[in-house]
Structure formats: C-alpha cells, structure tokens
C-alpha positions in Angstrom: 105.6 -59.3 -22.6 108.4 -60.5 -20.5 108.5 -61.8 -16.4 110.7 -62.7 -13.9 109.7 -66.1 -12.2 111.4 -67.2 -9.6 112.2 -70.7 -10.6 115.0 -70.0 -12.7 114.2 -66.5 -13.6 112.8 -67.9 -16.7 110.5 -65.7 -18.9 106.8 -65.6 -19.1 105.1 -64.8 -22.0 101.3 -64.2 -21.2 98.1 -62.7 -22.0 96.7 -60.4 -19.4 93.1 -61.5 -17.8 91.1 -58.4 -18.2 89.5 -56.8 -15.1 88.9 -53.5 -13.7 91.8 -51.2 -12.6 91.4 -50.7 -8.8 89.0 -48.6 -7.2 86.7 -49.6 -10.3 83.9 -51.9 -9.1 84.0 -55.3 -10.2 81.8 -58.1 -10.9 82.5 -61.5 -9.4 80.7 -64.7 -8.5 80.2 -65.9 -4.8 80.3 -69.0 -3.3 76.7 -69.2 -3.6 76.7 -68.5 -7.4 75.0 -65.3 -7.3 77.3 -61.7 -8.8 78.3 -59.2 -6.3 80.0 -55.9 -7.1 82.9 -55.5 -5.3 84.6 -51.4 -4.8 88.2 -51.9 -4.2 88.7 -48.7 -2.3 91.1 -49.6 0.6 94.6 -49.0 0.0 95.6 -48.5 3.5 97.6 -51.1 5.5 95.7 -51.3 8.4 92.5 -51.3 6.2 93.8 -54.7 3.9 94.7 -56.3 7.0 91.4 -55.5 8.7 89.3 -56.8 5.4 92.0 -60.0 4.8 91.4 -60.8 9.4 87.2 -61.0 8.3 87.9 -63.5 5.6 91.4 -65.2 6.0 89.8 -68.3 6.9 87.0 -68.4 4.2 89.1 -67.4 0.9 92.7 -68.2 -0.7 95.0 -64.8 -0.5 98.1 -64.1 -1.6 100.4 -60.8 -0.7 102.1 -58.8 -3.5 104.8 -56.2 -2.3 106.7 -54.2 -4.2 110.4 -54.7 -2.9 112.7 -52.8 -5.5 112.3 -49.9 -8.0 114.4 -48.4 -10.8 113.3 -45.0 -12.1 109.8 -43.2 -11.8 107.2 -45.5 -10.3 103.9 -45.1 -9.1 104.7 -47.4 -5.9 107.4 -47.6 -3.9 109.3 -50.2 -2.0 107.3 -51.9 0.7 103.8 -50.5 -0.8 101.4 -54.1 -0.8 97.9 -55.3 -2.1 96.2 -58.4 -1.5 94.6 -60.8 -4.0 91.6 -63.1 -3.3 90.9 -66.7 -5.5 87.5 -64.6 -6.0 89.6 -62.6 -9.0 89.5 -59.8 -6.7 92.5 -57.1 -5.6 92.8 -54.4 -2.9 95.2 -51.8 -2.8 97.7 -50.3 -5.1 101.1 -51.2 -6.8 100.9 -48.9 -9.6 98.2 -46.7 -11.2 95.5 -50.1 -11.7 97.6 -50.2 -14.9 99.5 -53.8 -13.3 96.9 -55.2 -11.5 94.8 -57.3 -13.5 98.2 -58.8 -14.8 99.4 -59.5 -11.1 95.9 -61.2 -10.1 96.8 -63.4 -13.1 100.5 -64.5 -11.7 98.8 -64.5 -8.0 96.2 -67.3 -8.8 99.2 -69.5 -9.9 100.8 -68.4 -6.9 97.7 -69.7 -4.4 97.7 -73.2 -6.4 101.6 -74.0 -6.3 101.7 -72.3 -2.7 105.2 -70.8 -3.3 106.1 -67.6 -3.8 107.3 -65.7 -6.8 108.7 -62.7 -8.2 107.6 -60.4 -10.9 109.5 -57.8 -13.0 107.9 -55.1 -15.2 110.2 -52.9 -17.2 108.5 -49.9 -18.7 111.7 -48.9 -20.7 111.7 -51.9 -22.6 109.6 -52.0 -25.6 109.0 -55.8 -25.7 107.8 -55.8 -21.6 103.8 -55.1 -21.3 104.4 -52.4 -19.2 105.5 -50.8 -22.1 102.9 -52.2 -24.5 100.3 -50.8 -22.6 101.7 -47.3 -22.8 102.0 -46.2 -19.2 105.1 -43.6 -19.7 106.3 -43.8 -16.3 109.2 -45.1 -17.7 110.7 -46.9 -14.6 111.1 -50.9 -13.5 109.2 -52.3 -10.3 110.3 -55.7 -9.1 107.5 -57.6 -7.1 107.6 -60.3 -4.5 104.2 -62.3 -4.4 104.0 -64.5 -1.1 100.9 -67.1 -0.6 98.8 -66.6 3.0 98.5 -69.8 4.4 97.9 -71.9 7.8 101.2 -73.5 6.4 103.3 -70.0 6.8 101.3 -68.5 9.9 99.4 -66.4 7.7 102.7 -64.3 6.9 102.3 -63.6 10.3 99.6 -60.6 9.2 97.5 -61.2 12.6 100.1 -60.3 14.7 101.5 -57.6 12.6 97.4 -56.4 12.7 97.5 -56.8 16.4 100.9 -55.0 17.2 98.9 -52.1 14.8 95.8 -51.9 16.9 98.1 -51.7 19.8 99.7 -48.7 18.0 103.5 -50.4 18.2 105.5 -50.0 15.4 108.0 -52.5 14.1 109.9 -53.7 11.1 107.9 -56.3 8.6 111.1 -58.4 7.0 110.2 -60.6 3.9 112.9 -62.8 2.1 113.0 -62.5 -1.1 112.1 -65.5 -2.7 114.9 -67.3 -5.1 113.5 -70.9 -5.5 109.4 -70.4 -4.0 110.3 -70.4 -0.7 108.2 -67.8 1.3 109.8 -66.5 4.9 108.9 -63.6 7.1 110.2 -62.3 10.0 108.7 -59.5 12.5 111.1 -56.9 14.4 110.8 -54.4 17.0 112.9 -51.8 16.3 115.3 -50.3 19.4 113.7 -47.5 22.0 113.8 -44.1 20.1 114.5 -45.7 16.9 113.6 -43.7 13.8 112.0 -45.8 11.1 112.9 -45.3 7.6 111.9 -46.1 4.8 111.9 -49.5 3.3 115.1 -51.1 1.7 116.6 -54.0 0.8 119.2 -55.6 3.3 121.2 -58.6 3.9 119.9 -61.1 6.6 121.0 -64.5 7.1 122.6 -64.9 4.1 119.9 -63.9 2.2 118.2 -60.9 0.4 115.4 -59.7 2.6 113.1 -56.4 2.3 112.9 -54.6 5.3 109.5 -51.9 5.4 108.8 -49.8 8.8 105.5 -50.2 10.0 103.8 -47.5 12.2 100.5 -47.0 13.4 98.3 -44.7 11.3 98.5 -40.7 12.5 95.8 -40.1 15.0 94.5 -36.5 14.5 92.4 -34.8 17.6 89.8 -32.3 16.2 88.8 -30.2 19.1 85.2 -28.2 18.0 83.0 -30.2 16.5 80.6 -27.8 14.4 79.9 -28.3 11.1 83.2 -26.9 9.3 84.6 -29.8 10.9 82.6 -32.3 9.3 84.6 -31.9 5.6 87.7 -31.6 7.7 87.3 -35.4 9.6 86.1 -36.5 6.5 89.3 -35.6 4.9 91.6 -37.2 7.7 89.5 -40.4 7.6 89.8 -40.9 3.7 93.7 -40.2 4.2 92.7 -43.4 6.8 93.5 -41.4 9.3 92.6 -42.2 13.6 90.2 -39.0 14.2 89.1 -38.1 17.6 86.5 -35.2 18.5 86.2 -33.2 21.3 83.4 -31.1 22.1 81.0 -30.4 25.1 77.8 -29.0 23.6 75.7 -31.4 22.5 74.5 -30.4 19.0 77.8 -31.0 18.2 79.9 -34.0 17.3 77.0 -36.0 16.4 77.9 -40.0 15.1 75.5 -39.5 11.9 77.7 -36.0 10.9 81.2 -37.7 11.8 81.1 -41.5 10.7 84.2 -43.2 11.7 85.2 -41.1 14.4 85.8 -41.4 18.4 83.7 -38.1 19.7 84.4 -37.1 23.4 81.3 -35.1 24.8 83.7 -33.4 27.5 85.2 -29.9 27.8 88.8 -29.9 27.1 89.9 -30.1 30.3 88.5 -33.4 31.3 89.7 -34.6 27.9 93.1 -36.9 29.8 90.1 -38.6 31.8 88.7 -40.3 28.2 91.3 -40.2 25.8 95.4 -41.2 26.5 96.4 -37.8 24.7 100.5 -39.2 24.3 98.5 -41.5 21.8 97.6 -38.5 19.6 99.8 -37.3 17.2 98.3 -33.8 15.6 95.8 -31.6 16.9 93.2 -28.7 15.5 91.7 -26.5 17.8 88.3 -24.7 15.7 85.6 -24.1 18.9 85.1 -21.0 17.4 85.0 -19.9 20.9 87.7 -18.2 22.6 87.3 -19.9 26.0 87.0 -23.5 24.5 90.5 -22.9 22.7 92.5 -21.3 25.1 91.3 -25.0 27.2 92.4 -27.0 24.5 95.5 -24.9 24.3 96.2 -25.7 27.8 95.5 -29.3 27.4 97.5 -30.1 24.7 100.4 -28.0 26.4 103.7 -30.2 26.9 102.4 -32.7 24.7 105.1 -34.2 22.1 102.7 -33.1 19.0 104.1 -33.7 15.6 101.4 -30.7 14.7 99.2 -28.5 16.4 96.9 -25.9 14.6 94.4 -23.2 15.9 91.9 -21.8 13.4 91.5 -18.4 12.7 93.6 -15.3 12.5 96.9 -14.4 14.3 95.0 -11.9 15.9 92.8 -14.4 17.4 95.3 -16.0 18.2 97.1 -14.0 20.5 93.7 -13.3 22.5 93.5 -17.1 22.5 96.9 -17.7 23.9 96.6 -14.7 26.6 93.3 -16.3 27.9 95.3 -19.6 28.0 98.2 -18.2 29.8 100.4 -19.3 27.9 103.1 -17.4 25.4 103.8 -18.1 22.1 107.3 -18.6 22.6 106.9 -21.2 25.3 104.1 -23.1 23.2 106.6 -23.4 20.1 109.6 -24.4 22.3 107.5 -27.6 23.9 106.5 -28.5 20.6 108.6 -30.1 17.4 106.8 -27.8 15.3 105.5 -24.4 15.5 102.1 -23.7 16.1 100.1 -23.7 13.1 97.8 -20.2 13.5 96.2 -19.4 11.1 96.3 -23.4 10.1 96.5 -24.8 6.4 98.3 -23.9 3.8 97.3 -20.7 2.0 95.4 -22.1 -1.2 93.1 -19.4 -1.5 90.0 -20.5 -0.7 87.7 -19.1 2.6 84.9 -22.1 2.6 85.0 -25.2 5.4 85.9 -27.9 2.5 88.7 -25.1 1.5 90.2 -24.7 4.9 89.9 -28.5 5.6 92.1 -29.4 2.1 94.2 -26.8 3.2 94.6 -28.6 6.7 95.1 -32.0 5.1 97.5 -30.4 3.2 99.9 -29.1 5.3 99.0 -31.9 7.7 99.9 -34.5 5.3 103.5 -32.7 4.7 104.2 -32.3 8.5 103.5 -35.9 9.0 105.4 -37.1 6.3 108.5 -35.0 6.9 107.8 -33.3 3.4 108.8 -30.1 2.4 105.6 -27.9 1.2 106.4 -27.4 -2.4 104.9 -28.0 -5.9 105.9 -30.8 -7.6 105.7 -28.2 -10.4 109.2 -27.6 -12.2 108.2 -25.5 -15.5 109.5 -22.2 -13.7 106.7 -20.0 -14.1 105.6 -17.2 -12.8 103.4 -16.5 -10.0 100.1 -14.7 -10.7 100.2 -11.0 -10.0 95.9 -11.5 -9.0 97.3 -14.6 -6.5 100.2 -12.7 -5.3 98.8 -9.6 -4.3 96.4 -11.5 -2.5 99.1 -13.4 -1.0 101.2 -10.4 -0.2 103.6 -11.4 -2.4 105.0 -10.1 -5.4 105.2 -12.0 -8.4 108.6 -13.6 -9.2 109.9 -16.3 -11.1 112.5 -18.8 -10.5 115.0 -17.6 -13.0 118.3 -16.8 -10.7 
C-alpha cells in the first residue's frame, strides 16, 4: 500500500481500519458511552454542510476533496466528504471502497491540525487501491484540510450561508505542500458561467478551484398523488421542490415531506413564491384549466426546463386555453417545452413517469446529452421499437 503525505511526499505503508463503506450503517460510541447507529446517507453539499453547522462546535472534522484525477474514477475533482473524531464519514470519494482508509489518514490529520494529501493509484499493483480489487483502474489525488476555530472553519459557514442565499461562487483550496491549510472564497463576475472544477495557479501556488451553485429548485404544479413518487425523486437527487396546488386534499405535508407546498391557484403563485428563484417546472393538474394557469405563469420565465404532462394532444388544447402558441413558449425559453415530459422508458405507472422525469430532468440540468453510457453496439429491440415507433437499427455505419 503506498501514500502520498505531504511532508516530503514520503510513503506510508498502513493497514486499513475496517468500517463500513458509506451509506452502510455504522456503529459508534457517544460521548456518553452508549452505541448509536449512524446511516451515512447524505452526499449532497448543502446537506454535509447542514449536518457539519449542527455539530461544528461539539466534534473534531476534517474535509477530504478530491482535487486531481487520472483515468476512470468514481469521483471527480472538487467532489468532498467530511470526517468526524467519532470514526464516522459522510459523503462520497469513491464507491465506499476508499473511505475507511481516508478516515484512517483524517484522524492523524485532526491531531497534527495540518493538512495532507493522499494518492491512490489503482494501476499499480503494490498501491491498496489495487489490492482491494476495485478495477476502476484510474489515480485520485486527495487534499485532506482540518476544520478548526484556528482556520475560520474553512470558511464552510459562509460558504453555507451564501448557499441558503442561493449565490453561487468559487470555493478555492491551496493545495497543501508542507501542512499548511488556506482557503479562499470568490464571487464569480455578473453572467459568469461556472465550470467545472480545475486546478489553477494562484499566488504562486497550486490551488483547486470548484463552482459552487445553489441546488436546482424544481416547481411541481398539481399536487395529486402521481406527484408524490415524482417529489420524492427530486428530493433524494437533494433537490429544492416547491408545490403548487389550490384544492385542499392535495399537497398535504405527511404525502410530500421536505417540500414548500403553496395552497394557491397558479395565478397568485408570484404573491408566495419569487418564481426567478425556480429553476425547472412540471405542470401535472390533470386539469386543463389549472395548466393552461400554470402555463401562463411560468411564461417569460428564464426556465432551464419546463414540462406539461400528458399527450401532445393535450397539449395543444392546454396551450389554446392559455393563449399562448407553442412557438412563442419555446422561443422565451432555453429549452423546449417538454410535452409529453420524461424520457420515453417504457413504462405508464406514476413512479415510471416520475424516473422518467428525473431523468431527463437530471440531463437538462446538467447540460448532458441523453444517451446510454452503453457502447456494446447492439441492436434495438424490435418489441421496444415498434412500441417506440422506431425501427430496429444498430450502430454499425
């Protein structure tokens, strides 16, 4: 097994500690001697910083991000997790295959207070990436920082703060070369788009530089019971999710947990909610009236996504009641309406037509194309493409 420290660069060799990969449960002692089990389930940013705010004063913590990669990883640069002197880790940097190993160099981080970097090498035989079989096959180079009074807390609360406020910005770490541990915070310039994280040069030293934006805030307008699975889906993708719906057997709290519900028609829906805040929206009343007023809402809005459920049919009907064409919708917005919404996956049920959503959703957001990962060639199904409409081809030129 072979490390990177930062004094020196000198190897480590090591035995790993043996705990649970993440989002196992674990077993640790509190302060008051008794065992608790603790799910490690968050692995969004605003939900570390949330759990690390409740307990920064009360526990030792320590930041591990990922700030270079070589080959296939499970993590990219600028994907972190936090590390508690209770043995305990939230969030990701790789499969739950690393992380027991990391917590191991992260307690020797909290007692010598300085920071240190890590280096596991899955195409070298003698590293224990590669001992333990992973097959990935690629390097990820790690920068663990201690959280401290000393260092203004890495300056997480305000990074939380300028979050809540939904403010992006640029989170700047320096990568350590003798323990030192540095960060900076930047606001990046008016109409700025952020990228994705990368090394750069600042002040004479090597610094990672990882755009932080707020999470998406999706607006569900209908809140019957298909759109139970579908809020469900946006929150586990720790998503913002808003509701909108005036009859009152809908959008109950005890149906949607973790969501703002508006009790208002759609038209009144500026008076409650700041709708340039939102970033997507799904229109599913299942009532031609309550869409075509959510239509009209949400026109001249700077969506990244807006969807309306059902057929294009409907649609049309829809958009006629709303007074509004379908070429002047698509031209106001970045990206075509979505009608009918979600990818076509092949299923007909709520939790179908809500992964479809997420889907597609997801890929919009992320400025993804909406293809499979899948590069075997193979043929589409003739039962799935006549279903589709399609005929079967295959990706032979």
């Amino acid at each position: 097994m072979t490390r990177q420290g930062t004094a020196g660069s000198s190897q480590i060799t090591g035995r790993p500690s043996m705990q649970p990969p993440n989002g196992c449960v674990s077993i640790s002692r509190t302060p008051d001697n008794k065992f608790r089990a603790s799910p490690n389930m968050a692995n969004q940013l605003h939900a570390l910083l949330d759990l690390w705010y409740k307990h920064r004063d009360t526990r030792h913590w320590v930041l591990g991000t990922i700030y270079k990669t070589a080959g296939p990883c499970y993590r990219k640069a600028g994907a972190v997790m936090l590390f508690d002197d209770f043995g305990r880790h939230y969030g990701l940097l790789s499969g739950g295959c690393l992380e027991a190993d990391i917590q191991r160099h992260a307690q020797q981080v909290m007692a010598s207070g300085q920071s240190k970097t890590l280096c596991y090498d899955g195409s070298d035989e003698d590293d224990f990436a590669f001992q333990l079989g992973i097959g990935c096959g690629g390097t990820v180079h790690i920068l663990l920082q201690p959280l401290c009074e000393e260092n203004d807390f890495l300056q997480l609360g305000e990074l939380r703060e300028l979050l809540q406020h939904r403010r992006p910005c640029y989170y700047l770490q320096k990568i350590s070369a003798s323990g030192e541990t540095q960060v900076e915070i930047a606001m990046p310039p008016a109409g700025d788009d952020l990228q994705r994280a990368q090394l750069i040069e600042h002040s004479g030293s090597q610094w990672l530089q990882t755009p932080i934006s707020p999470v998406p805030h999706v607006l569900i307008l209908g809140a019957g019971v298909d759109a139970q699975p579908m809020a469900q889906l946006f929150r586990t993708q720790g998503w913002q999710v808003s509701l909108c719906d005036p009859r009152p057997a809908n959008g109950r709290a005890a149906y949607f947990p973790g969501c703002n519900s508006h009790h208002c028609h759609p038209d009144e829906l500026n008076i409650h909610l700041d709708l340039h805040q939102v970033d997507a929206a799904i229109a599913m009343n299942h009532n031609l009236e309550l869409d075509a007023a959510a239509l009209r809402t949400l026109y001249g809005l700077p969506l990244k996504y807006l969807g309306l459920l059902g057929p294009a049919s409907r649609r049309d009907r829809v958009l006629q009641l709303a007074g509004i064409t379908l070429e002047q919708l698509n031209r106001a917005l970045p990206t075509p309406l979505r009608a009918p919404v979600g990818l076509n996956l092949g299923g007909e049920l709520p939790e179908s037509i809500a992964l479809a959503t997420c889907a597609e959703l997801h890929a919009v957001l992320h400025g993804a194309s909406i293809d499979s990962w899948n590069s075997s060639g193979g043929a589409l199904p003739e039962k799935a493409a006549a279903k589709s409409g399609e005929k079967a081809i295959t990706t032979d030129a």
